[in-house]
Each structure stands twice: as structure tokens, then as C-alpha cells.
N, CA, C and O atoms as a printed pandas DataFrame, in Angstrom:
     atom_number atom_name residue_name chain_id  residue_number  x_coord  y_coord  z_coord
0              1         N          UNK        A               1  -18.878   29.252  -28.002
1              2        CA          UNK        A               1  -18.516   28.638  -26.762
2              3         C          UNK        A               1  -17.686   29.634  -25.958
3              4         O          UNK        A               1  -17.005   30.482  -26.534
4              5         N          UNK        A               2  -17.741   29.533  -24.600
5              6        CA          UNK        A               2  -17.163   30.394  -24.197
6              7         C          UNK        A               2  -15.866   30.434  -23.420
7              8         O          UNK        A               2  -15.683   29.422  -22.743
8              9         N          UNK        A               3  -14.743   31.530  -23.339
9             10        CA          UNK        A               3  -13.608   30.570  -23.209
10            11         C          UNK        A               3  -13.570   30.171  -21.839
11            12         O          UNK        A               3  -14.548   30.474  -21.155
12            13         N          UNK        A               4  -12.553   29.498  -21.265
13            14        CA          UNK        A               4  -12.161   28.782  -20.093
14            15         C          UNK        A               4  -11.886   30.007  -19.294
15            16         O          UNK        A               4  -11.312   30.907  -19.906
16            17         N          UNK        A               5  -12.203   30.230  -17.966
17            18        CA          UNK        A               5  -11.638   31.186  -17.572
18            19         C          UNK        A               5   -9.939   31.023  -16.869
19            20         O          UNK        A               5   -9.899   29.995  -16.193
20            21         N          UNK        A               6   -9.233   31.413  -16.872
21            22        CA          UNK        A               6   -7.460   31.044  -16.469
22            23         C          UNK        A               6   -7.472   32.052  -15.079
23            24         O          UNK        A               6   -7.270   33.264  -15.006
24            25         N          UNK        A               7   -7.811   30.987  -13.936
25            26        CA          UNK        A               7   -7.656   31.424  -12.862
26            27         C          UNK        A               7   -6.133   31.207  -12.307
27            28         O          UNK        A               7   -5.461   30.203  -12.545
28            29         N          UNK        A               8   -5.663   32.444  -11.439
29            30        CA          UNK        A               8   -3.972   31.382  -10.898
30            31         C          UNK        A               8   -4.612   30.284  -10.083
31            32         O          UNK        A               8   -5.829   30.189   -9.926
32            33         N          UNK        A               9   -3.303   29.082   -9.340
33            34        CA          UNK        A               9   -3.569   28.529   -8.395
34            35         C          UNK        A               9   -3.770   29.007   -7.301
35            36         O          UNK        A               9   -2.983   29.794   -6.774
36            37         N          UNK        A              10   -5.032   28.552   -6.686
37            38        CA          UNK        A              10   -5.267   28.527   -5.758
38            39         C          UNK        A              10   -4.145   28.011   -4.818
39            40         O          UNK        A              10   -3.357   27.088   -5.019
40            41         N          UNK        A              11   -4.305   29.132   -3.347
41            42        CA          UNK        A              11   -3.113   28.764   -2.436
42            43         C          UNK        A              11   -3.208   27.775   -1.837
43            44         O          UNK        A              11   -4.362   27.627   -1.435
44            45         N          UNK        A              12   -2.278   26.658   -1.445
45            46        CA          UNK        A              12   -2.144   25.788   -0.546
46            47         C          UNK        A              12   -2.612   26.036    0.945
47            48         O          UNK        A              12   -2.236   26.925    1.708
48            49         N          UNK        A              13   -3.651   24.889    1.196
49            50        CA          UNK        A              13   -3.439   25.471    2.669
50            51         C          UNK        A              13   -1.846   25.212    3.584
51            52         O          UNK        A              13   -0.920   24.434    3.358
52            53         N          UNK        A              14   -2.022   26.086    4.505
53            54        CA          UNK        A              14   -0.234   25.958    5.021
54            55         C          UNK        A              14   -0.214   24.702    4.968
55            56         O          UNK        A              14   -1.276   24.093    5.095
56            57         N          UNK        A              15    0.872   24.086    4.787
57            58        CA          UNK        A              15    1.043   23.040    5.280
58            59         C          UNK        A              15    2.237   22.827    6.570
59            60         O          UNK        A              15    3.072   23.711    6.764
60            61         N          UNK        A              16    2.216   21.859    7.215
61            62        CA          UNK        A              16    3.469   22.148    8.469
62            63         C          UNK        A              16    4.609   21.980    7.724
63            64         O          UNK        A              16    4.727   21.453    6.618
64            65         N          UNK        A              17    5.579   22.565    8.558
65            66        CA          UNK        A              17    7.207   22.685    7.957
66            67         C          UNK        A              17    7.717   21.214    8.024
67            68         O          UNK        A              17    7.242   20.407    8.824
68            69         N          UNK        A              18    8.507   20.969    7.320
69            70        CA          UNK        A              18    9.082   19.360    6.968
70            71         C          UNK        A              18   10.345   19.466    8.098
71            72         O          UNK        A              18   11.075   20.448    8.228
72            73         N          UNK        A              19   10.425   18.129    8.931
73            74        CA          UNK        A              19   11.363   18.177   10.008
74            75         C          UNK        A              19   13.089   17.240    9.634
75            76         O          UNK        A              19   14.070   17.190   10.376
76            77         N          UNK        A              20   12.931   16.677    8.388
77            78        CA          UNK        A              20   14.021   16.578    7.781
78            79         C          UNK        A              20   14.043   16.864    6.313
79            80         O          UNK        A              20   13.226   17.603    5.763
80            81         N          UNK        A              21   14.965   16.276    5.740
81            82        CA          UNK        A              21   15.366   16.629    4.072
82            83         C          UNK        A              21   14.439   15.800    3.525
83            84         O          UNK        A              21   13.737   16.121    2.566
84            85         N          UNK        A              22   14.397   14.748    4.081
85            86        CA          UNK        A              22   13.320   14.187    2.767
86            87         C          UNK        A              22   11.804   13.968    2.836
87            88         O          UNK        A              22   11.105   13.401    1.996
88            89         N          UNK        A              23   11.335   14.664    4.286
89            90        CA          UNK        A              23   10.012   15.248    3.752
90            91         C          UNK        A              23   10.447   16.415    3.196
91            92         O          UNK        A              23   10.223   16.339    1.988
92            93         N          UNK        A              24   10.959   17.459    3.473
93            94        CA          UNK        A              24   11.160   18.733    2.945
94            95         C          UNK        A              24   11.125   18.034    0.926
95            96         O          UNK        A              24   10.460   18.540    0.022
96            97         N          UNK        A              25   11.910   17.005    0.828
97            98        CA          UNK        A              25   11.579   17.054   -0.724
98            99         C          UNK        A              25   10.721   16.354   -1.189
99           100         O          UNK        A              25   10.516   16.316   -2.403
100          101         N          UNK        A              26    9.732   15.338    0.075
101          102        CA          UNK        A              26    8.511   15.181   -0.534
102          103         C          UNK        A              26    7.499   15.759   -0.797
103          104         O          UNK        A              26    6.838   15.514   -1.806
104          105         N          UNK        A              27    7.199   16.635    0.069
105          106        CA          UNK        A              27    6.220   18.135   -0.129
106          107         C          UNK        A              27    6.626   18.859   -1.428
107          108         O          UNK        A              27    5.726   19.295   -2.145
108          109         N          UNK        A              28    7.949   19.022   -1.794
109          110        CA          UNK        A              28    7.881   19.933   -2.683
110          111         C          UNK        A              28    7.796   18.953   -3.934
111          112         O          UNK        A              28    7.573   19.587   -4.965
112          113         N          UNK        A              29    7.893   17.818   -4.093
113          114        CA          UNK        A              29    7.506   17.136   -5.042
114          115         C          UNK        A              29    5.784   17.263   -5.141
115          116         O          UNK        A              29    5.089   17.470   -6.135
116          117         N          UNK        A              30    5.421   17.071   -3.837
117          118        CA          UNK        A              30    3.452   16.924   -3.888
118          119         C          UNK        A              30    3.081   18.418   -4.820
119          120         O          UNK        A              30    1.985   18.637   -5.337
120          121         N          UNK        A              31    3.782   18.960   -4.854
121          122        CA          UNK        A              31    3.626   20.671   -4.792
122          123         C          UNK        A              31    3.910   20.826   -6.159
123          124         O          UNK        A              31    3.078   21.479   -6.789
124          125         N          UNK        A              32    5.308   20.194   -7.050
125          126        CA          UNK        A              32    5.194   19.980   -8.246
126          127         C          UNK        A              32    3.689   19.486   -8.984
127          128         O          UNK        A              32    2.826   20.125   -9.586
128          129         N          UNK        A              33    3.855   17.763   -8.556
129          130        CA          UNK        A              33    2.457   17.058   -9.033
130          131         C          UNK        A              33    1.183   18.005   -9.114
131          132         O          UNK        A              33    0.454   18.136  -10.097
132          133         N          UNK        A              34    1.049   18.698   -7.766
133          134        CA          UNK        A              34    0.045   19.287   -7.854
134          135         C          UNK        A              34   -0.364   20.286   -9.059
135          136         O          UNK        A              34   -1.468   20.425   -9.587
136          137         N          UNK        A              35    0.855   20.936   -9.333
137          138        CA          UNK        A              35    0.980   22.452  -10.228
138          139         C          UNK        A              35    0.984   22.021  -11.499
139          140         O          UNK        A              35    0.586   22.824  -12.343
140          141         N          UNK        A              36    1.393   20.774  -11.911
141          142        CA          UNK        A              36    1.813   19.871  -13.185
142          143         C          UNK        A              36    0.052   19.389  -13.464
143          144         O          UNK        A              36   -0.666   19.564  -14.449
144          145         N          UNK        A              37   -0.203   18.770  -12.219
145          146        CA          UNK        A              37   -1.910   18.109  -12.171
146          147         C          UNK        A              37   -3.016   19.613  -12.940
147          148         O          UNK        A              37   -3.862   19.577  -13.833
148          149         N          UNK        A              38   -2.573   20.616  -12.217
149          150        CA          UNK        A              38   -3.661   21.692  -12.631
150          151         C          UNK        A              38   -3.491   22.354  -14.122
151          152         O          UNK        A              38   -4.355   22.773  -14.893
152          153         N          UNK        A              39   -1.943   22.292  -14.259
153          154        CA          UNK        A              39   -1.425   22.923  -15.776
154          155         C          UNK        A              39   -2.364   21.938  -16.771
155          156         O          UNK        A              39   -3.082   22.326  -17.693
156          157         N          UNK        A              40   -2.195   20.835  -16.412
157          158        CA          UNK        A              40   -2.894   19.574  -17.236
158          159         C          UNK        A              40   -4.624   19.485  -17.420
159          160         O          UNK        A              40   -5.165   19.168  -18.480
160          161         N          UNK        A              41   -5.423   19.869  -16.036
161          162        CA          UNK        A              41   -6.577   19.955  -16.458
162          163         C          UNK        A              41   -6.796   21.507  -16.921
163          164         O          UNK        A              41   -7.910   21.794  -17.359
164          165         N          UNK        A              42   -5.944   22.373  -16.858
165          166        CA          UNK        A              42   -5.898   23.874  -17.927
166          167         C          UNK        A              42   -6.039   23.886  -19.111
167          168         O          UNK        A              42   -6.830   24.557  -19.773
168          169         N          UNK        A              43   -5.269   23.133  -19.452
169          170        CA          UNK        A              43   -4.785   22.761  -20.690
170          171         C          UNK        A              43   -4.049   23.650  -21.049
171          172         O          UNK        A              43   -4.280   24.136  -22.156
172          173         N          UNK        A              44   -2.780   24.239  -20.161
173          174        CA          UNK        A              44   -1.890   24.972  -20.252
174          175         C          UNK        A              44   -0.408   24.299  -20.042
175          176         O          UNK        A              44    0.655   24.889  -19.851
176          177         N          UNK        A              45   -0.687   22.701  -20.148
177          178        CA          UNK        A              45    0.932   22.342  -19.834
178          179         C          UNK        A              45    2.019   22.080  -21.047
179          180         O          UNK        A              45    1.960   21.919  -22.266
180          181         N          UNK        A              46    2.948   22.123  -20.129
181          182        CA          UNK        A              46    4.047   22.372  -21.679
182          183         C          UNK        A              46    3.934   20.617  -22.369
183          184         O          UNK        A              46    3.218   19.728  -21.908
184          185         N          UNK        A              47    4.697   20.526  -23.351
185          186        CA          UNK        A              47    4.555   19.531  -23.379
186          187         C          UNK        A              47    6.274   18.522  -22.872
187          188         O          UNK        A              47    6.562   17.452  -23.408
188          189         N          UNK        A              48    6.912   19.010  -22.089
189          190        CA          UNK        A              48    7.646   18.686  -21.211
190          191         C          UNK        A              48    6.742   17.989  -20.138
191          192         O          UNK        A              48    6.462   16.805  -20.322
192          193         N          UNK        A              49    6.362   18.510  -19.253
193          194        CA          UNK        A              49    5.556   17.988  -18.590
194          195         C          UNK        A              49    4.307   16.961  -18.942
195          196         O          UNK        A              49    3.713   16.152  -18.230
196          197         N          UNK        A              50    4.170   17.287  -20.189
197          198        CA          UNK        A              50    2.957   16.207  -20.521
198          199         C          UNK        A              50    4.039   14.748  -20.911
199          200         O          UNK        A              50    3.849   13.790  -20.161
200          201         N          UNK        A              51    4.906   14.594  -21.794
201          202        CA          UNK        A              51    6.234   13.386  -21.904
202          203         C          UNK        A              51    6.478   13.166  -20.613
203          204         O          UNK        A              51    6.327   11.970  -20.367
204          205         N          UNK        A              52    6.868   13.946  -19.444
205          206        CA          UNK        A              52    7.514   13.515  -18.012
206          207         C          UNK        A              52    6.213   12.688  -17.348
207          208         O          UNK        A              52    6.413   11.641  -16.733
208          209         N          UNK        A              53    4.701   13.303  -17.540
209          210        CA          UNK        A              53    3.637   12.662  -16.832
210          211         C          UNK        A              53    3.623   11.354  -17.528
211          212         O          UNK        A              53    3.723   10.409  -16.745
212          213         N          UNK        A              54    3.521   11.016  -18.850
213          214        CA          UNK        A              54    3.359    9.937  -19.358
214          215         C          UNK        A              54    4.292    9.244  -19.217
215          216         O          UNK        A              54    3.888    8.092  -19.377
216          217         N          UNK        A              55    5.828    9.246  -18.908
217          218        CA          UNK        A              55    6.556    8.690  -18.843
218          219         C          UNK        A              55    6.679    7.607  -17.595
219          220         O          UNK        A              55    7.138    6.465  -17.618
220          221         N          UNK        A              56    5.965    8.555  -16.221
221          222        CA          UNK        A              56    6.100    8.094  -14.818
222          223         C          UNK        A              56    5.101    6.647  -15.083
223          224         O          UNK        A              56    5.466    5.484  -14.909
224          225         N          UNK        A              57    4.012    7.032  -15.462
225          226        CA          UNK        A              57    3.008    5.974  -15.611
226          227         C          UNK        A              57    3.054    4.844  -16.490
227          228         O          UNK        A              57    2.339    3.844  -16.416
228          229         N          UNK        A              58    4.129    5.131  -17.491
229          230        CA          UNK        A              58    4.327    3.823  -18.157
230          231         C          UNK        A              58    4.448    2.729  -18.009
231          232         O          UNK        A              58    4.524    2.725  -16.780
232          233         N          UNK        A              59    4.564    1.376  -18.392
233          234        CA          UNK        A              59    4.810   -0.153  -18.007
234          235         C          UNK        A              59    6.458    0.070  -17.785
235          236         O          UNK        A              59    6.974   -0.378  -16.761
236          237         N          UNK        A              60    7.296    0.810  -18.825
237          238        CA          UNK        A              60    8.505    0.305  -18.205
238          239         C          UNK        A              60    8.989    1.017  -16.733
239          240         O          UNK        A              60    9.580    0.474  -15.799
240          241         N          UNK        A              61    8.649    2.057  -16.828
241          242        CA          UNK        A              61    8.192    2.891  -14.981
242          243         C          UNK        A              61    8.532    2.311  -14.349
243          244         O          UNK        A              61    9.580    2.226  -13.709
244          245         N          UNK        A              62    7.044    1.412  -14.479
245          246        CA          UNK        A              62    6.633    0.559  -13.156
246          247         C          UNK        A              62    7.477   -0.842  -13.202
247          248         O          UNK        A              62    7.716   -1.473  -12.173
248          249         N          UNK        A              63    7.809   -1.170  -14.208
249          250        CA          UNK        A              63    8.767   -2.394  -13.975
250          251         C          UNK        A              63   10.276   -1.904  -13.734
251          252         O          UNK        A              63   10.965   -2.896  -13.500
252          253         N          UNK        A              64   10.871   -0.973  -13.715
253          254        CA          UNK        A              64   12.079   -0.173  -13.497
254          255         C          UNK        A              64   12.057   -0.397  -11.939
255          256         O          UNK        A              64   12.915   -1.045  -11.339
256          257         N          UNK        A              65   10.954    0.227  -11.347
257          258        CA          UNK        A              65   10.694    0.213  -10.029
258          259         C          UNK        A              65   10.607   -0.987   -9.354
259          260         O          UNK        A              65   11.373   -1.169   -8.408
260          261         N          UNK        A              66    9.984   -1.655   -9.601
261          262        CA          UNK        A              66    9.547   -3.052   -8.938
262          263         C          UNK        A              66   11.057   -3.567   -9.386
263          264         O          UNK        A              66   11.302   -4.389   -8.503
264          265         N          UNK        A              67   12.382   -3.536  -10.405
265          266        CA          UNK        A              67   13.689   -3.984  -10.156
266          267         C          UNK        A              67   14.474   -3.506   -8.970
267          268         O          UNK        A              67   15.221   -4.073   -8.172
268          269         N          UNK        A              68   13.973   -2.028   -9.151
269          270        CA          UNK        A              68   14.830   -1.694   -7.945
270          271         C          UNK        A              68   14.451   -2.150   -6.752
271          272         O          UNK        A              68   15.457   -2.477   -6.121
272          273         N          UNK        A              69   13.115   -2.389   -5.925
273          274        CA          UNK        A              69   12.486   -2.863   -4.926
274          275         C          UNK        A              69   13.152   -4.474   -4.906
275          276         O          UNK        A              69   13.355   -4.979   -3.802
276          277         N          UNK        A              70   13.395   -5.053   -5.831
277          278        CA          UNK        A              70   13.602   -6.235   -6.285
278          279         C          UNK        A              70   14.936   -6.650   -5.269
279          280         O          UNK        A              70   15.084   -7.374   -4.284
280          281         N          UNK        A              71   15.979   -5.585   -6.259
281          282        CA          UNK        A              71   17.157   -6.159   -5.919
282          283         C          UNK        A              71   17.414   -5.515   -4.978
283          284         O          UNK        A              71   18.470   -6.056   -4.649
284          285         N          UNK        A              72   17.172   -4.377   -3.931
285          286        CA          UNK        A              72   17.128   -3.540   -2.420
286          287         C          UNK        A              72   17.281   -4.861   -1.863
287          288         O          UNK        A              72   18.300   -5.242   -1.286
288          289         N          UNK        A              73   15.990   -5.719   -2.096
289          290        CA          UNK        A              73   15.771   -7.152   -0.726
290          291         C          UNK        A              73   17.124   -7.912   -1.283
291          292         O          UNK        A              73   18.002   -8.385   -0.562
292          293         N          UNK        A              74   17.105   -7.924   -2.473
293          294        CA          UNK        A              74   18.580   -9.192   -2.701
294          295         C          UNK        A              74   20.051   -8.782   -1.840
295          296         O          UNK        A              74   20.772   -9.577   -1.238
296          297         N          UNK        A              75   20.290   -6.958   -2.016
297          298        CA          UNK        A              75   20.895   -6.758   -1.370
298          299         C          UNK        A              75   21.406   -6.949    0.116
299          300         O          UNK        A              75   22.403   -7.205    0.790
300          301         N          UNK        A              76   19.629   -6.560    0.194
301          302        CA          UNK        A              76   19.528   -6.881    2.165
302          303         C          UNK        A              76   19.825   -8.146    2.480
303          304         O          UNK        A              76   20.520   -8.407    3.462
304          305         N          UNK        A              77   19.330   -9.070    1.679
305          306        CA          UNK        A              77   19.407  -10.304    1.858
306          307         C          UNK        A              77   20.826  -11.073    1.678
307          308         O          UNK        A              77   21.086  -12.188    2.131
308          309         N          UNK        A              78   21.432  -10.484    1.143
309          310        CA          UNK        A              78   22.857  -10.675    1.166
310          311         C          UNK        A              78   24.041  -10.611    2.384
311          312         O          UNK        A              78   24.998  -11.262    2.804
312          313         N          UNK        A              79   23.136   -9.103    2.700
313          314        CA          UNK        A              79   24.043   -8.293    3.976
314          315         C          UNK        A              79   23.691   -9.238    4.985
315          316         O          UNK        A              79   24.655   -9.539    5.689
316          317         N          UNK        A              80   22.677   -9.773    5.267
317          318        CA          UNK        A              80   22.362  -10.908    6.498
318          319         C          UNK        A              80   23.151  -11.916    6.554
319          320         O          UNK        A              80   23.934  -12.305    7.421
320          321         N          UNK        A              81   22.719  -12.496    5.020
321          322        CA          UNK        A              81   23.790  -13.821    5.474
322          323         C          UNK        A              81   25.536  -13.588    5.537
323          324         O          UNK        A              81   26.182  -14.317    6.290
324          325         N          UNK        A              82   26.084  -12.770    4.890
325          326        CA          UNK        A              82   27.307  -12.504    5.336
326          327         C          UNK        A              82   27.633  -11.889    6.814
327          328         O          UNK        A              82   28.748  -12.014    7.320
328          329         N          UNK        A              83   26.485  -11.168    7.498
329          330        CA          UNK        A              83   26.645  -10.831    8.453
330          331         C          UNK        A              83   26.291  -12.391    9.327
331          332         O          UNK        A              83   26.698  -12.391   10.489
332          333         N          UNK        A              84   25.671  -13.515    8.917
333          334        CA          UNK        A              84   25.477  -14.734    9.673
334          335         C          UNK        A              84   26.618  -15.278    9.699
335          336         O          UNK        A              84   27.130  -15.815   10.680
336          337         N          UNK        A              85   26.982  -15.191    8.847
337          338        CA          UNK        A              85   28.411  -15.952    8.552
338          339         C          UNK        A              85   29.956  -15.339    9.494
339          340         O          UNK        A              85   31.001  -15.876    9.861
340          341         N          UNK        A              86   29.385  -14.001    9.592
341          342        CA          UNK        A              86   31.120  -13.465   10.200
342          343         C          UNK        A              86   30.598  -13.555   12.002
343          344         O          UNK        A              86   31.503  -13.611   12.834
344          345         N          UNK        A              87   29.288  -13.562   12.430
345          346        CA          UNK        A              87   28.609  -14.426   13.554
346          347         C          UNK        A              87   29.247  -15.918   13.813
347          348         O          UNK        A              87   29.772  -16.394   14.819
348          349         N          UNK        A              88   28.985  -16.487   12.464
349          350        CA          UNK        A              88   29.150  -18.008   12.799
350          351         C          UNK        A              88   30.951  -18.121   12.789
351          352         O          UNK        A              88   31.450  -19.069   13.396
352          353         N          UNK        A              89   31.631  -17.374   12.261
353          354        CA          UNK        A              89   32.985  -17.654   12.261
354          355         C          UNK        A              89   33.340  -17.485   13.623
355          356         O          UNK        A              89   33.691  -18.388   14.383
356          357         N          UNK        A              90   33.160  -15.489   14.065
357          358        CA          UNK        A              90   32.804  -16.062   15.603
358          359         C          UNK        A              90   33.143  -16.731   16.570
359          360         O          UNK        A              90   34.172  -17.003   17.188
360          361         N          UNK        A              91   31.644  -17.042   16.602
361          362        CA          UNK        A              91   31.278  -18.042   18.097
362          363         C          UNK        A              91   32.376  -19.251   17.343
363          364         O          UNK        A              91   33.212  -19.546   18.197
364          365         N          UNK        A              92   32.650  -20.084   15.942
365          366        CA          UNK        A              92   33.827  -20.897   16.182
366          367         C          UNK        A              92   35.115  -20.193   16.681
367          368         O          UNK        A              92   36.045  -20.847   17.152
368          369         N          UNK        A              93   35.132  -19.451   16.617
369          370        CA          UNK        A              93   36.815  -18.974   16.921
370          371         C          UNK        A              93   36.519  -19.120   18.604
371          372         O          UNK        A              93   37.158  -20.054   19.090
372          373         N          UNK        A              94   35.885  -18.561   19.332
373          374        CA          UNK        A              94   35.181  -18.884   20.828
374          375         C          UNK        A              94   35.412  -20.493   21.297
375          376         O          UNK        A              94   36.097  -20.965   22.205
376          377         N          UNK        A              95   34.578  -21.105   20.325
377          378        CA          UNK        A              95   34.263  -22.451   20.519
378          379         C          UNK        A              95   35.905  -23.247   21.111
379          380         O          UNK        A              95   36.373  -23.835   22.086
380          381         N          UNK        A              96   36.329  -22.699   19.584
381          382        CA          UNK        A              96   38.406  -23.101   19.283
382          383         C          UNK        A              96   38.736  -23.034   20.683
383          384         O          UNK        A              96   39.075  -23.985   21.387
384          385         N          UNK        A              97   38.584  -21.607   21.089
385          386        CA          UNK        A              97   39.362  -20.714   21.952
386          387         C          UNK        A              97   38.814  -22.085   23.666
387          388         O          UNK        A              97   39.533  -22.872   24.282
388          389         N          UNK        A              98   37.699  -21.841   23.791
389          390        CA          UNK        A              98   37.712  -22.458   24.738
390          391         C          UNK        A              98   37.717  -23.970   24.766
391          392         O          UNK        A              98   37.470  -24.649   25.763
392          393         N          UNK        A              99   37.946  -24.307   23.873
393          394        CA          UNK        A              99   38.702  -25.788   24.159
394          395         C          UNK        A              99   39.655  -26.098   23.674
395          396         O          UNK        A              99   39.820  -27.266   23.321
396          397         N          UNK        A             100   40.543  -25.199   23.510
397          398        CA          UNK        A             100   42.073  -25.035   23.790
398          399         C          UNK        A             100   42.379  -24.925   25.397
399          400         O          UNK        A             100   43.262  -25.546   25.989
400          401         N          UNK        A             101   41.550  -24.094   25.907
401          402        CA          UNK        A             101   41.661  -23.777   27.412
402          403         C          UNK        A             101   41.398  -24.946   28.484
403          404         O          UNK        A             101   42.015  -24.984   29.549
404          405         N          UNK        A             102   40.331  -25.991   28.079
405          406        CA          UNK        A             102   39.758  -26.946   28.615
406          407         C          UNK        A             102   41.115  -27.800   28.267
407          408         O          UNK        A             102   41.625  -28.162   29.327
408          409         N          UNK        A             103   41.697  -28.141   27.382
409          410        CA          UNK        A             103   42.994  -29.168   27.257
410          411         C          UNK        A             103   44.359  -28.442   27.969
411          412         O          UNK        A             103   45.350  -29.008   28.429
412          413         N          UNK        A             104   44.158  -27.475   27.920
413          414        CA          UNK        A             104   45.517  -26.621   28.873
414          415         C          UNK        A             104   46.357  -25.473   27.853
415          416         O          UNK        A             104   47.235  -24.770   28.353
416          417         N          UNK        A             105   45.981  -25.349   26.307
417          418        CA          UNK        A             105   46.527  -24.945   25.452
418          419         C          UNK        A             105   46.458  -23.074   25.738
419          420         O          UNK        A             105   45.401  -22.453   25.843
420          421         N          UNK        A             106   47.485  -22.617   25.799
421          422        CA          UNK        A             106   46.810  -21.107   25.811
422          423         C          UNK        A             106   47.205  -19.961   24.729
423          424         O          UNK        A             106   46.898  -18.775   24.610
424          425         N          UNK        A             107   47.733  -20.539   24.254
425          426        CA          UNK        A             107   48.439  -20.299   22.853
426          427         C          UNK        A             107   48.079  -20.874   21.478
427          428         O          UNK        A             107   48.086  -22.099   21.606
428          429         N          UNK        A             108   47.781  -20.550   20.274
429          430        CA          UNK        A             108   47.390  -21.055   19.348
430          431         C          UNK        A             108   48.792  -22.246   18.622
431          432         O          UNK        A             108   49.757  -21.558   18.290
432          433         N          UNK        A             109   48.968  -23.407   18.418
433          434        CA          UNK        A             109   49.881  -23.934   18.288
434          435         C          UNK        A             109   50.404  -23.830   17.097
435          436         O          UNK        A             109   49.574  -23.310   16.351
436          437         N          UNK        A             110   51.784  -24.174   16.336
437          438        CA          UNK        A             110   51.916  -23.600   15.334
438          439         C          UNK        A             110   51.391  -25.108   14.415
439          440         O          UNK        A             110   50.499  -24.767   13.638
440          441         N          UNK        A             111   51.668  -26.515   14.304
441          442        CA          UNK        A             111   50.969  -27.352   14.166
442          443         C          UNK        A             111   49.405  -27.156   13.975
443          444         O          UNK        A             111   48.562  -26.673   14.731
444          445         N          UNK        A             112   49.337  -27.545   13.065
445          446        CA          UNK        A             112   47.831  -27.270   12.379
446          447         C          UNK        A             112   47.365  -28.161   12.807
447          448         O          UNK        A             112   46.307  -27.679   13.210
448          449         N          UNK        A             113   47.329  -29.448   13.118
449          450        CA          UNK        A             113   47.339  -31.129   13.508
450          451         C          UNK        A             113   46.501  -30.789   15.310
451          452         O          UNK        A             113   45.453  -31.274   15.738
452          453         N          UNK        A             114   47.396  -29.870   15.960
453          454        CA          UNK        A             114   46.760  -29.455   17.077
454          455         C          UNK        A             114   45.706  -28.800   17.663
455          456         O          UNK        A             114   46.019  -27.633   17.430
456          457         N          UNK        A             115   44.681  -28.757   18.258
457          458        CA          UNK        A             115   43.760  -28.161   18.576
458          459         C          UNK        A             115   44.394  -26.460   18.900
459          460         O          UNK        A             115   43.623  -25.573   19.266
């Protein structure tokens, strides 16, 4: 049989320059995958890279991920309603305010009993 021939990689076509940091580190991630992808159909990859490939694709991976996606929205979803809430305190303090003004009050009274 005859052996494989071990060509280098082939060059990238240019690709355009990345206009912030995190395309700049998504390209060079594509650029990893890519070099990791070809070591692999070589059959020249270390086996670092072969544990790191199998690792990404695993079930717990993907359920690691889908937690973090998970709790991002719980977070967000958090930040809203506390942000509804310091809204709704707010427009009551407004509400207070102007009907204190409507009774003649212009001062907050020290009587709690009082508007």
C-alpha cells in the first residue's frame, strides 16, 4: 500500500481583517478547528487534540452549554423585573409627590398617618 502523501496546509484564502476583539478571536479559533480538522483527517493529531475534540462534542458539553444559555435568560430575566420594580417604586414616589401637592402638602410630613 502506498503511503499517504503529508502535504503542508494549504493557505487560507485571505480572509478580511476582524474589526473588533471578538471576531479577531473567532477567526483564530475557525483557524485552530480548521488545523486540528486536517491534523485529524492526517492522522497526524496529537492525542491532546484528539481528548479536546471529543470532549467539545460530548453530552456533558452540550448540556454544560445549554446551563449556561439557561441561566444568561434567568439572569436577564431577573435584571427586568428588578429594573420593573425600581420603575414602579418611581412613578409611586411621583404619584405620593403629586398628591401631596394637590392637598397643599409640600413637604414630606413627619407623621406617617399623613399623606
Amino acid at each position: 500500500m502506498a503511503q499517504r502523501k503529508k502535504t503542508p496546509l494549504e493557505p487560507h484564502r485571505k480572509i478580511r481583517p476582524a474589526t473588533t476583539p471578538e471576531a479577531r478571536e473567532a477567526q483564530l479559533v475557525a483557524l485552530a478547528y480548521d488545523r486540528v480538522e486536517q491534523r485529524l483527517i492526517d492522522g497526524t493529531a496529537s492525542g491532546q487534540e484528539i481528548t479536546a475534540i471529543i470532549k467539545l462534542g460530548s453530552e456533558k458539553a452540550k448540556l454544560e452549554r445549554e446551563k449556561l444559555i439557561y441561566e444568561t435568560e434567568v439572569l436577564k430575566s431577573k435584571k427586568q423585573v428588578l429594573d420593573a420594580a425600581k420603575r414602579t417604586d418611581e412613578m409611586y414616589e411621583k404619584a405620593m409627590a403629586a398628591m401631596r401637592s394637590y392637598i397643599g402638602i409640600e413637604e414630606i410630613p413627619d407623621d406617617p398617618y399623613i399623606l
